[in-house]
Structure formats: C-alpha cells, structure tokens
N, C-alpha and C positions, 0 to 999 in steps of 0.2 A: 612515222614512216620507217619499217622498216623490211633489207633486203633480204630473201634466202634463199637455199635450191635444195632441188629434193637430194635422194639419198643416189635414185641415178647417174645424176647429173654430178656429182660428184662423182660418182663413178667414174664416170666418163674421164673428169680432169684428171684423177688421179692414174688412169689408164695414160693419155696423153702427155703427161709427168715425163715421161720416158724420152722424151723428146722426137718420137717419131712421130711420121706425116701420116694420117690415116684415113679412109674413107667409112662411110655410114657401115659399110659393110663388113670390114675390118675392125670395126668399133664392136660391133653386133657380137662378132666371132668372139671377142675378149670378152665380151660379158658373162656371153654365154658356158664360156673356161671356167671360169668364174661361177657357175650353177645361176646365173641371173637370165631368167626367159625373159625377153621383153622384143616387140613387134619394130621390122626394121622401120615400118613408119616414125615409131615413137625416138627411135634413136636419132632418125633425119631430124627430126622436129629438135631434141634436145640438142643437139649438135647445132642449128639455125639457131636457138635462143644465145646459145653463149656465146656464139659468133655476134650475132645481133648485138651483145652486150661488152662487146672488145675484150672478153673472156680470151678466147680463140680466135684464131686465125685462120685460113684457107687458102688452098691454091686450087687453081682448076686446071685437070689434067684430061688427057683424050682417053676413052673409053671405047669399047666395043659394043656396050648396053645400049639402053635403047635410044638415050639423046646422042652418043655419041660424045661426051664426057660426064665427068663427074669429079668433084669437089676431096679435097684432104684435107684434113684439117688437123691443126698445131696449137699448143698451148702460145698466148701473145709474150713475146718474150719479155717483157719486163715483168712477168710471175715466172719465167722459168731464172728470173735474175733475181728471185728472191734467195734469204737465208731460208736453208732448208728446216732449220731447228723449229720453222715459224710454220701452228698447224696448218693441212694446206687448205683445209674448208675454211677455217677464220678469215684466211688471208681474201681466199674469192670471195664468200660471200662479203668481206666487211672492206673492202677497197674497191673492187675492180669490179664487183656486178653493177653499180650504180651507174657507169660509165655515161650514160645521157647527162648526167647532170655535174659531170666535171668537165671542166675546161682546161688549157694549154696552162693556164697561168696560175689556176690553182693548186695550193699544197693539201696532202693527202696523207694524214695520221691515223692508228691506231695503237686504242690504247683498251692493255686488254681488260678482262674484270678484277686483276690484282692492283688495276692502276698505274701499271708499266706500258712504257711507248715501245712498240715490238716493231714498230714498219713508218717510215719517213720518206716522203715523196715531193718535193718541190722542186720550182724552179726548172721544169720538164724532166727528170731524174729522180731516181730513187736515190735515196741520201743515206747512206752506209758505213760514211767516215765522220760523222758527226760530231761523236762523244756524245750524244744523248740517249743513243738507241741503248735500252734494257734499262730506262732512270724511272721513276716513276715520278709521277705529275706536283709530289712535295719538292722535288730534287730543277724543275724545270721552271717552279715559278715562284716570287714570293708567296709569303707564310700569308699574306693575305688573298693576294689571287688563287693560291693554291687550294685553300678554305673554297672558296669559290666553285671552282674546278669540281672538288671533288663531291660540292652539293647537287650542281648541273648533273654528277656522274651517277648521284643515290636514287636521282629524279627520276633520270632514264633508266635505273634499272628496276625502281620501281613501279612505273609503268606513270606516276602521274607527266611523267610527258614525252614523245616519242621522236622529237624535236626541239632543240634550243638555239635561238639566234640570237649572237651578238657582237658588238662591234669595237673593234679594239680599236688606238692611234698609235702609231709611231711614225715619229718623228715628223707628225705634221699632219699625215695621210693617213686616211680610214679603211678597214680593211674591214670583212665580215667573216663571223663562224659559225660555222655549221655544226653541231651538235645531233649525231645520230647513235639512237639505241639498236645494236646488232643482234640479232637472237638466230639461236638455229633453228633447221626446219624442227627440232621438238621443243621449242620455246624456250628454251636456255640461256641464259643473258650471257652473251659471249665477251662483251665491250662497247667502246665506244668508239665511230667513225665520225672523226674530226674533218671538215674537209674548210679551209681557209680562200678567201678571195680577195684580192685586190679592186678596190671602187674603179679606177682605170686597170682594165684588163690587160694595157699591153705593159703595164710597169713589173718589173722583176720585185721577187719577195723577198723581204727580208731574212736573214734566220731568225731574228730576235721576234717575227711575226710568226713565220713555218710553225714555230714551237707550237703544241696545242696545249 
C-alpha cells in the first residue's frame, strides 16, 4: 500500500500554501497563470479528494451562482504548521493523505530515504521540540533494533514489501507499527510512513513508543 497525487493536485496545495481561502474557481484562475489548462470540473473534483482526505479544509460561503453558495477551501492547518524546509509534496502525500486510516491516538512518522526522521506527530500534535527531529533511525534506536529498522526500510524500498507490521512493549503494554513504503506519482521511493498505535486506543503514547 502505497499513497500519492498527481502533479495537479499538488498543484493545487502548493497554490493553497499561501494561506488563502479559495473557491474552485479561484483555484482554476491560478492554474491557469500558471499556463496549466485544466476543466473547472476536474478542479472541483481535485479540490473534494483532498478535502475528502483531511488534506484541506473548507468553508461554505453565499454565492450568487446557481445553488446560491459555494465552498473555499484552505490548507488543514496542522500542514500549514509544518517546518517549511520539509518538501511539501513528501510531506502530503507521505502523512496526511492516508488520513482514513489514522486515528486520535496514533503517532505519525517520517522518515525520509536518507533514513532521517523529518516530521513527528503524536499524542494529538505535531512534535517539534523533541530533540529527535533531523536524527536518523541509528541515532533513535539501539544498534540492534536499529539493524532492524533499517532492514524493514531496504524491504520497502525494494519493493519486496509494501507494508510491515509489528508489535513493540513498553512497559507492560502492546503497541503496533505500521510500516509504509512512500513513492511519488513517478515511482521514486521518497521514505518511509511510520504510523504507531496504541492496543487501547484511548491510552496516551509514550515518547519512548512515538519514536519509529
């Protein structure tokens, strides 16, 4: 399993970057600036997926057209609360498009293809004061889990697997990981999307678990 978007739809984010509120039609216009033709259908549509996928956000505003409103739509602010230095297409396709399949209480890693942790997410919050962010995966774990780690990470980028699940303890309690190989829409192995879970959902995570 792995997520991506086209080149539009990055478009689009990187358009919504800016932090303004925009409508399909407003989006169209920017493309278009931009030398990119594309059918205001397809932009509504593109626009509804990344909403669909807690990418984006929307407000709905009155209009004069024909339903008598229509929708704006904003980047979801905890990407607009990312470090900028971090690309922005890694960041959406390899966090935040999966969005169906994260919950409240899961922690949310990546880690890129040099093997450095670039984005830490637990505990409902992006995790920014760590001391971890920019370590790489020798630096985060022992010399033998780290071994480990980094065989899980040769796996997915060499395609013999597109998913790895396993189950770690601390301190008594079982937690599970998720292991996803990231690729772009031109198949480039971009990293890996760690995503951690707690067996009781409503228990708070450790940091010594967060770590991927």
């Amino acid at each position: 399993m792995s997520w991506s978007l086209t080149d539009k739809e990055l478009k689009i984010i990187s358009i919504l970057k800016s932090g303004k509120k925009m409508s399909a039609r407003e989006v169209k216009r920017e493309l278009e600036s931009d030398g990119i033709k594309v059918p205001y259908t397809t932009v509504s549509s593109a626009l509804e997926k990344l909403y669909s996928e807690g990418i984006l956000e929307r407000k709905e505003v009155r209009s004069r057209g024909r339903y008598g409103k229509k929708y704006l739509y904003y980047l979801n602010e905890n990407i607009m609360a990312l470090d900028s230095s971090d690309p922005l297409a890694e960041v959406i396709k390899n966090v935040f498009t999966p969005a169906n399949v994260i919950h409240s209480n899961d922690s949310v890693a990546f880690i890129d293809k040099k093997g450095i942790l670039t984005f830490l997410y637990g505990n409902s919050k992006i995790i920014n004061d760590s001391g971890v962010i920019g370590k790489s995966v020798e630096e985060l774990h022992s010399k033998v889990t780290a071994k480990f780690v980094r065989q899980i990470f040769e796996e997915l980028r060499n395609r013999k697997k597109d998913v790895f699940r396993r189950t770690v303890t601390h301190e008594g309690k079982e937690y599970e990981k998720f292991y996803c190989a990231i690729r772009s829409s031109d198949d480039e192995f971009l990293g890996v999307l760690v995503i951690t879970r707690p067996a009781e959902e409503s228990k708070k995570l450790p940091p010594e678990v967060i770590y991927p």
